[in-house]
LUMGUDREN-926306 format. One record per residue (C-alpha): residue number from 1; chain; x, y, z. Coordinates in steps of 0.5 Angstrom, whole numbers, padded with zeros to 4 digits, m for minus. Layout:
BEGIN
num_chaine_x_y_z
NUM_A_X_Y_Z
...
END
This chain:
BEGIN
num_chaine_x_y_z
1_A_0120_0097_0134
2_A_0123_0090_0131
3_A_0124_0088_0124
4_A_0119_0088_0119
5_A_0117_0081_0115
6_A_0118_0083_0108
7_A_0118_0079_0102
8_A_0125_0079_0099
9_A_0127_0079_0091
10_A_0131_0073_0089
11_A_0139_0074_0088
12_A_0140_0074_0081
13_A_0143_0067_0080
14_A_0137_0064_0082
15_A_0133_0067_0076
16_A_0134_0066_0069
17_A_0130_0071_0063
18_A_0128_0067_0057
19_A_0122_0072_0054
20_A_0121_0073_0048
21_A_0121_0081_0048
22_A_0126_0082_0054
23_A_0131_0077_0052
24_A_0132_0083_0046
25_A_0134_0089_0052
26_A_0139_0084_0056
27_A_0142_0082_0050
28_A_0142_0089_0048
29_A_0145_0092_0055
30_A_0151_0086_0055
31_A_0153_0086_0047
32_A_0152_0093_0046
33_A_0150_0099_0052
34_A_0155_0097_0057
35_A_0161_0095_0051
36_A_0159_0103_0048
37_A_0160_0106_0055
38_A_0166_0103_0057
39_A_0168_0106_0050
40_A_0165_0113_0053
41_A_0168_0114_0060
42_A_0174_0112_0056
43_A_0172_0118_0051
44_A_0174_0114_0046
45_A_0165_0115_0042
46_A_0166_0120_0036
47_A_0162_0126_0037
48_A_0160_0124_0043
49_A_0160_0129_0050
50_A_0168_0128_0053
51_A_0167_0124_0060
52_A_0175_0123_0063
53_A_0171_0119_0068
54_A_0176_0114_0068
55_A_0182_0118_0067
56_A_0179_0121_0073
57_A_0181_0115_0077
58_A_0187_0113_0074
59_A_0191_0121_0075
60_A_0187_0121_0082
61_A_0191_0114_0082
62_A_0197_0116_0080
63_A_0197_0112_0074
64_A_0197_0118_0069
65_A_0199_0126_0070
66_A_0193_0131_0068
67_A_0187_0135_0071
68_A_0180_0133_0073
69_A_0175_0135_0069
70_A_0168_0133_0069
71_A_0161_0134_0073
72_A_0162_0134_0081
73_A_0159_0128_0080
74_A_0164_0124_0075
75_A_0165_0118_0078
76_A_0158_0116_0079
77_A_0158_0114_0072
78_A_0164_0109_0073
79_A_0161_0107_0079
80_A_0154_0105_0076
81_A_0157_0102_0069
82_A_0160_0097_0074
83_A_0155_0094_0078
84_A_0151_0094_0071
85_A_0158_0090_0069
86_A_0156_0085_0076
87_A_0149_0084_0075
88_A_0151_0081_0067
89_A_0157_0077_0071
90_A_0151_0074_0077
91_A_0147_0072_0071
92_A_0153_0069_0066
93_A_0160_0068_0066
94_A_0164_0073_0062
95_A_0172_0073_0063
96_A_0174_0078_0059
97_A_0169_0083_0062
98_A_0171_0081_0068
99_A_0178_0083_0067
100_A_0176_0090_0065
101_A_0172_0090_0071
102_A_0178_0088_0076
103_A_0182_0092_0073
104_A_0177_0098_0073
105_A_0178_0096_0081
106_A_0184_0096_0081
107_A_0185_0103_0079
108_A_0179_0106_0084
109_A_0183_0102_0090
110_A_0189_0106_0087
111_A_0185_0113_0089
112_A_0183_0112_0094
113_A_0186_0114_0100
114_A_0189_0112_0107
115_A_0184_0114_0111
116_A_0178_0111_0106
117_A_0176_0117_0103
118_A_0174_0117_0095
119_A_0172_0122_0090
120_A_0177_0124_0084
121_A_0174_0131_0084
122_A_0176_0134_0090
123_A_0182_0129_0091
124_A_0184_0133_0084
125_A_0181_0139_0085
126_A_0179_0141_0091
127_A_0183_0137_0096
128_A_0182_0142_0102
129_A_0174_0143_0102
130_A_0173_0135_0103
131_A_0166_0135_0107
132_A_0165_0142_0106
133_A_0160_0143_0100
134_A_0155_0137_0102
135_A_0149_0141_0099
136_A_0151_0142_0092
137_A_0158_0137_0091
138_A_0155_0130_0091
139_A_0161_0128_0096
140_A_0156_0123_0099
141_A_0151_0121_0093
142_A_0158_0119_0089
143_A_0160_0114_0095
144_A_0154_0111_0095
145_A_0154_0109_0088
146_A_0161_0106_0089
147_A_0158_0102_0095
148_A_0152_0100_0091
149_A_0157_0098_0086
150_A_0162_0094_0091
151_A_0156_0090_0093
152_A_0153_0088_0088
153_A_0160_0086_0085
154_A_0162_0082_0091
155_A_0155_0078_0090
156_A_0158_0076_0083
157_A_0163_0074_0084
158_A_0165_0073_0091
159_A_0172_0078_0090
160_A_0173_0082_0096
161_A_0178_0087_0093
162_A_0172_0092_0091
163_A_0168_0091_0097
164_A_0174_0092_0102
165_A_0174_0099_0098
166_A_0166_0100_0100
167_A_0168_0098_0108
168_A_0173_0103_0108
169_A_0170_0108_0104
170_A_0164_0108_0109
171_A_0169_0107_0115
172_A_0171_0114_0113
173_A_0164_0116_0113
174_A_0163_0114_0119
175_A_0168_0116_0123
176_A_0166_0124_0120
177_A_0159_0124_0121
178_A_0154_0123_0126
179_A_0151_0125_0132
180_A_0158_0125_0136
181_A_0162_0131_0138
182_A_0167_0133_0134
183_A_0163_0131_0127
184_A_0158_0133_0122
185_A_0152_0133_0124
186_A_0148_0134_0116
187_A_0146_0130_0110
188_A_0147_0130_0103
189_A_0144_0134_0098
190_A_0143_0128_0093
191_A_0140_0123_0096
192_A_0144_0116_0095
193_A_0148_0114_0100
194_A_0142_0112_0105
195_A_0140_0107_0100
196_A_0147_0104_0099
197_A_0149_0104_0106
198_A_0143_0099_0108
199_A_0146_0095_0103
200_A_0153_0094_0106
201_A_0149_0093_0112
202_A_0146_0087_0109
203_A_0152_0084_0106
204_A_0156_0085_0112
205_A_0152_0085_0117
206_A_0155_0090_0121
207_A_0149_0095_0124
208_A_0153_0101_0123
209_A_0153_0102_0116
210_A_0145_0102_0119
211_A_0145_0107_0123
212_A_0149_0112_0119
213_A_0144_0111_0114
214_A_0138_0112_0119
215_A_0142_0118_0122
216_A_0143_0121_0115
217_A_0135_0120_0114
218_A_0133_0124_0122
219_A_0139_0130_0120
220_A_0135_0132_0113
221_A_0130_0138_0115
222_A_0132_0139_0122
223_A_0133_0147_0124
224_A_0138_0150_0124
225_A_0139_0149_0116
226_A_0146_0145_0115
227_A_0146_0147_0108
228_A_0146_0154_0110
229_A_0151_0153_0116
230_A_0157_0150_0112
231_A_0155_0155_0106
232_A_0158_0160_0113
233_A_0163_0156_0114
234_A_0166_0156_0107
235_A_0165_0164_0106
236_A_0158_0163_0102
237_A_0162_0160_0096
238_A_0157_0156_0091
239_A_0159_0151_0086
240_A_0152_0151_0082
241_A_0150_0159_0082
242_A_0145_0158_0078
243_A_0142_0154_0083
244_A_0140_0155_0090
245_A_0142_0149_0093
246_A_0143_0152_0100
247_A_0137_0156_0101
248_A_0131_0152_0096
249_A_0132_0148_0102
250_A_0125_0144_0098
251_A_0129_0143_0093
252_A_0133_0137_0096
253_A_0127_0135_0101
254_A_0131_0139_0108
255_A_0125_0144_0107
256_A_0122_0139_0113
257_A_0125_0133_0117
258_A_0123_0127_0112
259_A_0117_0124_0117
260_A_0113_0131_0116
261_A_0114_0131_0108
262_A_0107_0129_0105
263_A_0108_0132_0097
264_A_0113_0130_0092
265_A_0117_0136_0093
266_A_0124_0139_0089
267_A_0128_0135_0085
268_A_0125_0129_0083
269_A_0130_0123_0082
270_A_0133_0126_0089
271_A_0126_0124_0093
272_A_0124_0118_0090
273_A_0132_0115_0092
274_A_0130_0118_0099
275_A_0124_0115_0099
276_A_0127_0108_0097
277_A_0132_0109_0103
278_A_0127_0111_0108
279_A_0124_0104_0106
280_A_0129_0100_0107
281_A_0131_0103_0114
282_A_0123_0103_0116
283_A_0123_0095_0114
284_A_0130_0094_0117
285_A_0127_0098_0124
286_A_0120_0097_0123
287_A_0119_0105_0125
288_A_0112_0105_0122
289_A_0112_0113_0122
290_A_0118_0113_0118
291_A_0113_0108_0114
292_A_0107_0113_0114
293_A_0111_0118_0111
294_A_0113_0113_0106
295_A_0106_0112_0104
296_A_0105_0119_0104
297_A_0109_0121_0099
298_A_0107_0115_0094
299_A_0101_0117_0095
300_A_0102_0125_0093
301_A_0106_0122_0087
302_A_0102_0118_0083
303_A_0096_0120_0085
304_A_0098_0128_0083
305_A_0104_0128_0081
306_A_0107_0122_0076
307_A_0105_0122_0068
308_A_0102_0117_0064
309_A_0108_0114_0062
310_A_0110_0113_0069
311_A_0115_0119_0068
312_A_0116_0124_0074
313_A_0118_0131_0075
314_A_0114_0136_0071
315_A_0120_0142_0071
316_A_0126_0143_0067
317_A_0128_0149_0073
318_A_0131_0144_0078
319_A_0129_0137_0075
320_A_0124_0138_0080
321_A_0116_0137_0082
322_A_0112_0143_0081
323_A_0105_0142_0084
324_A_0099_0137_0083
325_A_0097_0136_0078
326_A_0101_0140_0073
327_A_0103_0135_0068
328_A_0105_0139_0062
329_A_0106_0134_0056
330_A_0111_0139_0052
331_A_0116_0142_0057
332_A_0116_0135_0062
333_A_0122_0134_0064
334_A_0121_0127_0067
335_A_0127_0125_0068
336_A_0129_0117_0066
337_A_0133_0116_0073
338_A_0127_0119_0076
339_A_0123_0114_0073
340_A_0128_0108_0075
341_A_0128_0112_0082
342_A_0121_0111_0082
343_A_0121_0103_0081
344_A_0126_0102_0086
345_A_0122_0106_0091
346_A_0116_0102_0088
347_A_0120_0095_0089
348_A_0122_0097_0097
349_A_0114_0098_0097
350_A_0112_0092_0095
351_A_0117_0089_0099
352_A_0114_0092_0105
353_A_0106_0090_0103
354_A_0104_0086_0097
355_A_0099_0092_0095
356_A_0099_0091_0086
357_A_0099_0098_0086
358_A_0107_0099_0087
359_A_0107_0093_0081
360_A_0103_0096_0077
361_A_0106_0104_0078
362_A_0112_0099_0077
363_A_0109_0096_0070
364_A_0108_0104_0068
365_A_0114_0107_0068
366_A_0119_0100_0066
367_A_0115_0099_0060
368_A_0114_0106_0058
369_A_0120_0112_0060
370_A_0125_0106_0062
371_A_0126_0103_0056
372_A_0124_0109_0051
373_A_0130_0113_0054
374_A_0135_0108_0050
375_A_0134_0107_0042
376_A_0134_0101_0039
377_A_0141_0100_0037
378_A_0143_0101_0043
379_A_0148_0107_0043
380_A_0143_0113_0044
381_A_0139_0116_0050
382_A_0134_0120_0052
383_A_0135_0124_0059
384_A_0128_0128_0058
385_A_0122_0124_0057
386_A_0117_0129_0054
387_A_0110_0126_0051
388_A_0110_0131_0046
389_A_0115_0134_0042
390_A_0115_0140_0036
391_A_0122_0139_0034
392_A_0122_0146_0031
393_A_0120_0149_0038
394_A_0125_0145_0040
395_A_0131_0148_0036
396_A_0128_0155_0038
397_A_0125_0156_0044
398_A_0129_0156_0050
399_A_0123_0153_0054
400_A_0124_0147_0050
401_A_0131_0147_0050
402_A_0131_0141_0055
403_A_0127_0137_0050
404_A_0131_0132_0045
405_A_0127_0130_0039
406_A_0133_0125_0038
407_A_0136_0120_0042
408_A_0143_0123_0044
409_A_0150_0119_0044
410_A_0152_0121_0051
411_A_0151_0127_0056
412_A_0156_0132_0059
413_A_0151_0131_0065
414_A_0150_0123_0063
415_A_0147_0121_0070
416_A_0141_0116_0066
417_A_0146_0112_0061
418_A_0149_0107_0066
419_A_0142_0108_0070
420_A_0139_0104_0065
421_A_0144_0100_0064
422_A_0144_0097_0071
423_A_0137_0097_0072
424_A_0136_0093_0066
425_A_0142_0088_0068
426_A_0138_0087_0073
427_A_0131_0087_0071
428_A_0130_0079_0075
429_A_0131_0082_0081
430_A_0124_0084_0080
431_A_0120_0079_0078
432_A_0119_0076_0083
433_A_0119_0076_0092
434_A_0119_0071_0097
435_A_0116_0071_0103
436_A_0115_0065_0108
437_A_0111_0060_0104
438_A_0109_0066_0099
439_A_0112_0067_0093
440_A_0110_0073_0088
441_A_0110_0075_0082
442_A_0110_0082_0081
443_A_0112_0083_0073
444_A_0110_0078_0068
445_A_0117_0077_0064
446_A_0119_0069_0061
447_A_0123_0066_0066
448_A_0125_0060_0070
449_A_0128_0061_0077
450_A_0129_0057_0083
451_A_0128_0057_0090
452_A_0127_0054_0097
453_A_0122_0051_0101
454_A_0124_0047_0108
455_A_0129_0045_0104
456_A_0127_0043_0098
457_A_0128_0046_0091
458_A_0122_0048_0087
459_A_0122_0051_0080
460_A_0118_0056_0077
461_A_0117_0057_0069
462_A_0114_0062_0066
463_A_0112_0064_0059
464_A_0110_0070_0058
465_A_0107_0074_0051
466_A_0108_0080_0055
467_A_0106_0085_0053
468_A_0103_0084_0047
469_A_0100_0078_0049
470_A_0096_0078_0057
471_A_0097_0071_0056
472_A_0102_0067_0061
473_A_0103_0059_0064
474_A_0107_0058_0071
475_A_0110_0051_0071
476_A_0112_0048_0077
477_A_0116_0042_0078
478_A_0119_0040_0086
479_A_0122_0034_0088
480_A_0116_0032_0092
481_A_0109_0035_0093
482_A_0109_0041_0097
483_A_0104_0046_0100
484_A_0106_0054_0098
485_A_0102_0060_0095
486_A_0103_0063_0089
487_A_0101_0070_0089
488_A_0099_0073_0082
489_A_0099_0080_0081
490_A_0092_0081_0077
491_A_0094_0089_0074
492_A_0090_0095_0075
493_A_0089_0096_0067
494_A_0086_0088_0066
495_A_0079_0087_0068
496_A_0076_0080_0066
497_A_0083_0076_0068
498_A_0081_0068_0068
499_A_0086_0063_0072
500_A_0087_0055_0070
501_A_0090_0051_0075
502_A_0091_0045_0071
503_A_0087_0046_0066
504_A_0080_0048_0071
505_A_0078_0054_0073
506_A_0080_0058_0079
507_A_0075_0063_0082
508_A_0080_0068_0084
509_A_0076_0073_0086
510_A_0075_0070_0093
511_A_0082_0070_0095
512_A_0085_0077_0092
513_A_0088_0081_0096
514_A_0090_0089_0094
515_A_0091_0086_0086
516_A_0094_0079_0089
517_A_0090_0073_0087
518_A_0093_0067_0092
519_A_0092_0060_0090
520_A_0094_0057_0096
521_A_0095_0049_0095
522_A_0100_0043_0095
523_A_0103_0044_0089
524_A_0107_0038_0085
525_A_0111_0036_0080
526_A_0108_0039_0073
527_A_0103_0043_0076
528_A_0102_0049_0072
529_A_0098_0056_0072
530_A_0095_0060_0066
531_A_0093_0067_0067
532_A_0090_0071_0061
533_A_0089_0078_0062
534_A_0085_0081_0057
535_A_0089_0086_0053
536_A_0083_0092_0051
537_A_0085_0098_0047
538_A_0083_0103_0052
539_A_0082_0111_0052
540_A_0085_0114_0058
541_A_0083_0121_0061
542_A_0086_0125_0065
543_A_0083_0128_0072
544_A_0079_0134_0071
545_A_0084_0138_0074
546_A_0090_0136_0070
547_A_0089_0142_0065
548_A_0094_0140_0059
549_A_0090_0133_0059
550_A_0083_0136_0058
551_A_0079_0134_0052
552_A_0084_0129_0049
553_A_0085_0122_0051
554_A_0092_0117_0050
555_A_0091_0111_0048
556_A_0093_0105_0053
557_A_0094_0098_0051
558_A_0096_0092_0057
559_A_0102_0096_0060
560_A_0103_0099_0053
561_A_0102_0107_0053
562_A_0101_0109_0045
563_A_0103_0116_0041
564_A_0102_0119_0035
565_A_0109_0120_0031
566_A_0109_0123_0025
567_A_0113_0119_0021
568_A_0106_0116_0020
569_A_0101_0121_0021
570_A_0105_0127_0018
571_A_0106_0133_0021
572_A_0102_0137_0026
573_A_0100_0132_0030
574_A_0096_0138_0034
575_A_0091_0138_0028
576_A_0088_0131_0029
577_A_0082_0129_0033
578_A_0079_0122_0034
579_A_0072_0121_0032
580_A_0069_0120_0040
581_A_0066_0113_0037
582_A_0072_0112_0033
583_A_0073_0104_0033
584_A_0081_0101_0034
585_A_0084_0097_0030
586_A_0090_0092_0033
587_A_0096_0089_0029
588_A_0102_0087_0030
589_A_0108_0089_0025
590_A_0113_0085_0025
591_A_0118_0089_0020
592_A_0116_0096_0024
593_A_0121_0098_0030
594_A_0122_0091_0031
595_A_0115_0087_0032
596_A_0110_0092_0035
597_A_0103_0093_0036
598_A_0100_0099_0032
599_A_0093_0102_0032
600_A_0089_0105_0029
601_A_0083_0109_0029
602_A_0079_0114_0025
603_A_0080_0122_0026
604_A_0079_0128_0023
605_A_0084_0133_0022
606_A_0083_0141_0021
607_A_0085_0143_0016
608_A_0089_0150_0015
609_A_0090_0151_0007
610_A_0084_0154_0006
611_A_0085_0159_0013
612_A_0090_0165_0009
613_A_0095_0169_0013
614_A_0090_0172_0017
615_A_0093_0170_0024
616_A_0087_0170_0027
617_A_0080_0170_0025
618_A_0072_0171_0028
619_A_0067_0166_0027
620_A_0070_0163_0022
621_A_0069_0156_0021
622_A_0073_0150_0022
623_A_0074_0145_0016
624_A_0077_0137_0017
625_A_0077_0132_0013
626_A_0077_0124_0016
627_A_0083_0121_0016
628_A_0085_0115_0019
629_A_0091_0115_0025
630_A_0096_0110_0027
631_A_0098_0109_0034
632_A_0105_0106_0036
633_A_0108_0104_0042
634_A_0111_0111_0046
635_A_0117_0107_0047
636_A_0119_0105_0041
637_A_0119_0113_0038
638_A_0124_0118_0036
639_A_0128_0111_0032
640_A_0126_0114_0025
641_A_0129_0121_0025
642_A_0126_0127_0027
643_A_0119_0128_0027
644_A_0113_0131_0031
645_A_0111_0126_0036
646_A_0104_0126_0042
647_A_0101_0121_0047
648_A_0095_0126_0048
649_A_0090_0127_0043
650_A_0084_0132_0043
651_A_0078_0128_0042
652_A_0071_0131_0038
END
C-alpha cells in the first residue's frame, strides 16, 4: 500500500471570498461571533450559561487562584475559538486579535505541564486519574482540538509558540499509548485526536504523529473492550451515570473494529469525526480497506440515516443514530456539530474521489443546519436542529425538552458555537481542490483564488448568485496560455445546466464524471466560463419506508430547503395541506430576514372552530378552507420570536 493521489484544498491565503450572500456570514463571524465568544469563555455574556474556560487555564497556569468548573471537555471551546481566531488572521491581518490570541497562547503554554500533558479538568480536578477514564472524560478528544487549533495557528501566522505546545502535547500522548509494553493500548471515547494527529503529521512531517493516529483507529472495537478494562481498573466509577459509556460500546462506535462498521451507529458527531480521521489516515496509507469501510459508512448515512436538511442523529438519548430510516421531524435531535462533522468527512471524501455527491451532501447541510444554527445577529445559536417544532410541546413535554424554539445565548455544554464559528471562518478552504492539472469546484461561492501550475500563477474569479440565483462566471486570467482542467460540480438538484466557454456552448455532457463536467483546454488570459443551473421549485418526498415523511412534501429550491413558520401561516401549521397541483410562486423580499426568496403556494387548512369539545369523532367530516402559504428559507427560522415552525407539509 502507498500513498494515495488526492486533491488538495488550497490554503486559506490563496482564497479570497467576495459573495454577495457569504461575504455577510464572514463578516458576522469576525465582527460579531467570535468578539461575542471571547465575551463568554471569559463569562462576562449577561444571562448566558457561565463557561470559566478561560479561567480554567489561567488557575491551571497559576495566574489566578480557584477551582475548576465546567464540562470534562471545557477547553475545547478555548481550543476551537482559536483556530476560528487563525482562520480570520490566514484570511486578514487584524493586530489586535492577534494579541488576544497570543496572549491566550501564553496562558495554555503556562498550563501545561512538564512532561506535555494538558487538560484543566484533571490538572485541577483529578490530577491522580490522568488516563484513567478515556471512555467517558474526553482527555484525547480536548487534545485534539488544541493541536488542530496549534496548526491552524502556525499556518497563519508562522509562530511556533502554540504549535511547539501541540508537539509536546502529542509527545505525551505518544510516549503513553500504543502497542509497546508498558503503555495503553486503547482509544478515546470522543473521536477527535485522529484527525488532528494527521494534521500535525502534515505540518511536521514527523510519521509518528501518523501512526499514533492509525494506532488509535485498529484499537477501537478490538476484544476485549478497553473501556470495560479501565472501568476495573479505577473501581467501576463513572463520571456520566446517566450514560453507559463503558458498556454501549455502539455508542462510541467500539462495538466493532472500525474496518467491519457498515451503519451509522451511536453518538453521531463522534462517528462522522471517526470517519473524517479514517479518511485521512486511508488517503495518507493508501489502505483501501479502511477506505471501503469509509464508503460503507457514507453510504448508511445519507442514504438511510440523514435529514433533508443535511442534519444527522435522529435521538435525543445519546445524540446518536437510531436505525434506518427513523428520521422523526419533532424529536430530531440533529446536532449542528454533527452536520459540520458531516462536511469535514464529506470534504476528506472528495479529496479521495471527486464524486459530487460529497459536495452535494456538503451543499445540504452548509446551506440548511450549518447556518440555521446561528441567529442573524450573530450571538444566538441553536444546538438542536428539529424540522418542526410546537413551541408549547416544547415547554411541557420531556420528550421535546431538548428542542429550542429559540436561539439560545450560550450553552453549559457549548460544543456547537465555536464549531460554527471555526467552520465558517474557514468556508474557503472548501471552495475548491487541486489535483495535478485539475482544479475542482465543489461549492459555488464569489470568490478569487490563486494557484500554481509548472510554475506559473493562475487566477480564477468567481461570481455567484448562489443561492438565489444558479447563475455563475469563472475568469480566468494566466501570465501565459496554459493547458488545465476545470472541473465544475453540476449538482444533484440541477437538471438542464448550460455551460458557455467564451460565450459558445459547451457539450458537457460528454466529459461528465460522478457530478464533474471537466472542460479541458488551453486556457489564457480572459477566458471565462458561465454555468446556469436552473433553479426549480421542486416537491421532495421522502422514501416510503420513512413513516414520518409519508403524505407530505418539503419544498426545495436550489440548495435551499423551505418550511413553514408561523409568523407568516399563523399557528398550527399541522392543519395546512398543499393543494397536489398547487402552482409556487418565487419572490425575493429584500426587507424580510434580510433578503430572501419566499414561496408561495395554494393549500387547504382544516378547519377546528366548528368541531366542538368532543375529542374524538366518527365519520364526521373534515371542513377546510383555501389559503394561500408562504414558504421561507429553513435557515432563516426562528429570528421572529417563537412560533410553530415545519419543513414537511401534508399534501391532499
Amino acid at each position: 500500500m502507498g500513498k494515495l493521489v488526492i486533491s488538495r484544498p488550497l490554503p486559506l491565503k490563496q482564497i479570497n471570498i467576495v459573495d454577495d450572500f457569504w461575504s455577510g456570514y464572514i463578516q458576522l463571524v469576525r465582527n460579531i461571533v467570535v468578539p461575542y465568544q471571547w465575551e463568554a469563555l471569559n463569562d462576562r455574556v449577561e444571562g448566558a450559561e457561565p463557561s470559566h474556560a478561560i479561567r480554567n487555564f489561567r488557575i491551571a497556569g497559576g495566574l489566578e487562584q480557584g477551582e475548576f468548573y465546567g464540562m470534562v471537555f471545557q477547553d475545547s471551546d478555548v481550543a476551537k475559538w482559536l483556530e476560528a481566531v487563525s482562520y480570520l488572521l490566514e484570511t486578514g491581518k487584524d493586530p489586535d486579535l492577534e494579541r488576544v490570541a497570543d496572549e491566550v497562547i501564553e496562558t495554555i503554554a503556562r498550563a501545561q505541564q512538564a512532561d506535555g500533558y494538558l487538560n484543566t479538568y484533571f490538572t485541577l480536578k483529578e490530577p491522580k486519574m490522568k488516563w484513567t477514564n478515556l471512555a467517558e472524560c474526553h482527555e484525547l478528544y480536548c487534545a485534539g482540538h488544541m493541536i488542530e487549533a496549534a496548526v491552524a495557528y502556525y499556518y497563519a501566522t508562522g509562530k511556533r509558540r502554540i504549535l511547539d505546545v501541540a508537539c509536546r502535547l502529542a509527545d505525551c500522548i505518544d510516549n503513553v499509548f500504543g502497542p509497546g509494553e508498558g503503555k495503553i493500548q486503547g482509544y478515546d471515547g470522543h473521536q477527535e485526536i485522529e484527525l488532528a494527529l494527521v494534521k500535525l503529521y502534515h505540518v511536521t512531517g514527523d510519521q509518528k504523529y501518523l501512526l499514533l493516529s492509525q494506532f488509535f483507529l485498529d484499537e477501537r472495537g478490538k476484544d476485549p473492550n478497553f473501556y470495560e478494562m479501565e472501568y476495573r481498573r479505577r473501581n467501576q466509577t463513572k463520571h456520566f451515570p446517566m450514560l453507559d459509556m463503558v458498556f454501549d460500546r455502539s455508542y462510541s462506535q467500539a462495538h466493532l473494529p472500525v474496518r467491519e462498521q457498515q451503519s451509522a451507529e451511536g453518538h453521531a458527531v463522534r462517528i462522522v469525526y471517526m470517519c473524517s480521521g479514517m479518511a485521512d489516515v486511508a488517503a495518507e496509507t493508501g489502505d483501501l480497506e479502511l477506505l471501503k469501510a469509509c464508503r460503507d459508512l457514507w453510504n448508511n448515512i445519507v442514504s438511510k440515516r440523514m435529514y433533508i436538511t443535511g442534519a444527522i442523529g435522529s435521538m435525543a438519548h445519546g445524540e446518536s443514530f437510531s436505525l434506518d430510516y427513523d428520521l422523526p421531524n419533532d424529536t430530531a435531535y440533529a446536532e449542528t456539530c454533527a452536520s459540520i462533522g458531516l462536511i469535514f468527512f464529506a470534504h476528506r471524501m472528495l479529496q479521495i474521489e471527486a464524486k459530487g455527491e460529497y459536495a452535494d451532501v456538503m451543499e445540504q447541510a452548509l446551506y440548511n443546519t450549518v447556518i440555521s444554527s446561528i441567529s442573524r445577529d450573530g450571538k444566538h445559536f441553536f444546538y438542536v436542529n428539529p424540522l418542526e417544532v410546537w413551541p408549547e410541546a416544547s415547554d411541557r413535554n420531556k420528550g421535546f425538552s431538548h428542542v429550542k424554539p429559540e436561539r439560545q445565548g450560550w450553552f453549559g455544554c457549548a460544543c456547537c458555537p465555536p464549531n460554527i464559528a471555526r467552520f465558517l471562518a474557514s468556508l474557503g478552504r472548501y471552495i475548491y481542490t487541486v489535483k495535478e492539472r485539475t482544479i475542482y469546484t465543489h461549492l459555488y461561492v464569489g470568490s478569487e483564488m490563486i494557484f500554481d501550475i509548472d510554475d506559473q500563477k493562475v487566477r480564477l474569479t468567481q461570481q455567484s448568485q448562489f443561492p438565489w440565483k444558479g447563475n455563475v462566471r469563472f475568469e480566468v486570467s494566466t501570465e501565459q496560455e496554459m493547458e488545465f482542467t476545470l472541473a465544475m460540480r453540476i449538482p444533484g438538484w440541477s437538471t438542464g445546466a448550460v455551460i458557455r466557454v467564451n460565450g459558445a456552448l459547451w457539450q458537457w455532457e460528454d466529459s461528465v464524471v460522478d457530478g464533474f463536467a471537466y472542460i479541458q483546454r488551453k486556457w489564457q488570459l480572459g477566458d471565462t466560463i458561465e454555468l446556469d443551473l436552473p433553479m426549480l421549485v421542486s416537491c421532495m418526498k421522502g422514501h416510503p419506508l420513512v413513516r414520518e415523511t409519508i403524505g407530505k412534501v418539503a419544498l426545495q429550491r436550489g440548495p435551499i430547503v423551505y418550511c413553514l413558520e408561523e409568523a407568516d401561516n399563523g399557528a398550527n401549521l399541522h392543519q395546512i395541506k398543499l393543494k397536489q397541483q398547487s402552482e409556487q410562486n418565487v419572490s425575493f423580499d429584500e426587507d424580510l430576514l434580510g433578503g430572501v426568496l419566499t414561496i408561495t403556494a395554494s393549500a387547504q387548512r382544516v378547519q377546528s372552530d366548528d368541531w366542538g369539545e368532543q375529542l374524538y369523532k366518527a365519520n364526521e367530516e373534515i371542513t377546510t378552507e383555501s389559503v394561500t402559504v408562504t414558504f421561507i428559507p429553513y435557515f432563516a427560522w426562528a429570528n421572529r420570536g417563537r412560533g410553530e415552525m415545519t419543513v414537511w407539509v401534508r399534501t391532499e
